[in-house]
Residue, then its C-alpha position, 0 to 999 in steps of 0.5 A: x500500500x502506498x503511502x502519501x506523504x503530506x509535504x507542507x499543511x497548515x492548521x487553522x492559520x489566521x494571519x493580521x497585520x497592523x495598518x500602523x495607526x493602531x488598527x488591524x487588518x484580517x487576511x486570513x481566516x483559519x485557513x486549513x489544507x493539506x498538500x501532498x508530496x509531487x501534486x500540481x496545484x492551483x491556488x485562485x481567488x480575486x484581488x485581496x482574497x487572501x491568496x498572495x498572503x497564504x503564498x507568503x506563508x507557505x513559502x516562508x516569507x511570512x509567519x501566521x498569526x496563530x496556527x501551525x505551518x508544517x512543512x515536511x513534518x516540522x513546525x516552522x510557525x516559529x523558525x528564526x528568520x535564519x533557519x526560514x531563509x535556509x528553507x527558502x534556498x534550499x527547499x522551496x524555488x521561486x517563480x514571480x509574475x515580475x520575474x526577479x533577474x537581474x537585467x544586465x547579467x547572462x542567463x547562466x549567472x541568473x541562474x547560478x545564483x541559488x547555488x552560490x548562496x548554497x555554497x555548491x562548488x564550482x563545477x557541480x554550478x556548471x552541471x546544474x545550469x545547464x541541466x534546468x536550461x536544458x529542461x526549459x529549452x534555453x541552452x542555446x540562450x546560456x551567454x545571453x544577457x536575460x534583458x535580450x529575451x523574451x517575456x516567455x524566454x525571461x520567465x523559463x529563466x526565472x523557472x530554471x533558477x527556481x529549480x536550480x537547487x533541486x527544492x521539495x516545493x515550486x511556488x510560483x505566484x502569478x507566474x503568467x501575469x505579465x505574458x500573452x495567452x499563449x506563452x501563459x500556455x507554455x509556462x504552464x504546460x512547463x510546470x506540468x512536465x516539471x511535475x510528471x517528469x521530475x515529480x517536483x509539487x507545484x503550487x500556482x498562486x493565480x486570479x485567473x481561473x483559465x490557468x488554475x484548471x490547468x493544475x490538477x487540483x484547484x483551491x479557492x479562497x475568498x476574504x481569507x476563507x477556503x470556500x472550495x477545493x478540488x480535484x480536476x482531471x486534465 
C-alpha cells in the first residue's frame, strides 16, 4: 500500500497585520489544507482574497498569526528568520509574475545564483545550469544577457533558477501575469512536465481561473476563507 506523504499543511492559520495607526487588518481566516508530496496545484481567488498572503506563508516569507505551518513534518510557525531563509534556498524555488533577474547579467549567472548562496562548488554550478536550461529549452540562450529575451524566454529563466537547487516545493505566484495567452500556455504546460517528469509539487498562486484548471487540483479562497477545493482531471 502506498503511502502519501503530506509535504507542507497548515492548521487553522489566521494571519493580521497592523495598518500602523493602531488598527488591524484580517487576511486570513483559519485557513486549513493539506498538500501532498509531487501534486500540481492551483491556488485562485480575486484581488485581496487572501491568496498572495497564504503564498507568503507557505513559502516562508511570512509567519501566521496563530496556527501551525508544517512543512515536511516540522513546525516552522516559529523558525528564526535564519533557519526560514535556509528553507527558502534550499527547499522551496521561486517563480514571480515580475520575474526577479537581474537585467544586465547572462542567463547562466541568473541562474547560478541559488547555488552560490548554497555554497555548491564550482563545477557541480556548471552541471546544474545547464541541466534546468536544458529542461526549459534555453541552452542555446546560456551567454545571453536575460534583458535580450523574451517575456516567455525571461520567465523559463526565472523557472530554471527556481529549480536550480533541486527544492521539495515550486511556488510560483502569478507566474503568467505579465505574458500573452499563449506563452501563459507554455509556462504552464512547463510546470506540468516539471511535475510528471521530475515529480517536483507545484503550487500556482493565480486570479485567473483559465490557468488554475490547468493544475490538477484547484483551491479557492475568498476574504481569507477556503470556500472550495478540488480535484480536476486534465
Amino acid at each position: 500500500m502506498t503511502t502519501i506523504t503530506s509535504l507542507i499543511e497548515l492548521q487553522n492559520v489566521s494571519k493580521a497585520y497592523s495598518l500602523g495607526d493602531g488598527t488591524m487588518y484580517q487576511s486570513l481566516y483559519g485557513i486549513t489544507l493539506k498538500i501532498n508530496e509531487g501534486e500540481f496545484v492551483a491556488i485562485v481567488g480575486p484581488s485581496g482574497s487572501g491568496k498572495s498572503t497564504t503564498m507568503h506563508i507557505l513559502g516562508a516569507i511570512d509567519l501566521p498569526s496563530t496556527g501551525r505551518y508544517l512543512f515536511k513534518g516540522r513546525d516552522i510557525s516559529q523558525y528564526s528568520s535564519d533557519e526560514l531563509a535556509e528553507i527558502r534556498n534550499k527547499e522551496i524555488g521561486f517563480v514571480f509574475q515580475s520575474f526577479n533577474l537581474l537585467p544586465r547579467t547572462t542567463v547562466y549567472k541568473n541562474v547560478e545564483r541559488p547555488m552560490l548562496y548554497g555554497g555548491v562548488p564550482a563545477q557541480e554550478r556548471e552541471k546544474r545550469v545547464y541541466e534546468a536550461l536544458s529542461l526549459v529549452d534555453l541552452t542555446d540562450k546560456a551567454q545571453n544577457l536575460s534583458n535580450q529575451l523574451s517575456g516567455g524566454q525571461i520567465q523559463r529563466v526565472a523557472v530554471a533558477r527556481a529549480i536550480i537547487m533541486n527544492p521539495r516545493l515550486i511556488l510560483a505566484d502569478e507566474p503568467t501575469g505579465n505574458l500573452d495567452t499563449k506563452t501563459s500556455s507554455e509556462i504552464m504546460s512547463l510546470f506540468k512536465k516539471l511535475h510528471q517528469k521530475q515529480g517536483s509539487t507545484v503550487i500556482v498562486i493565480t486570479h485567473e481561473p483559465d490557468i488554475a484548471h490547468l493544475a490538477e487540483r484547484v483551491i479557492k479562497i475568498v476574504d481569507g476563507k477556503i470556500v472550495s477545493d478540488a480535484s480536476l482531471v486534465n
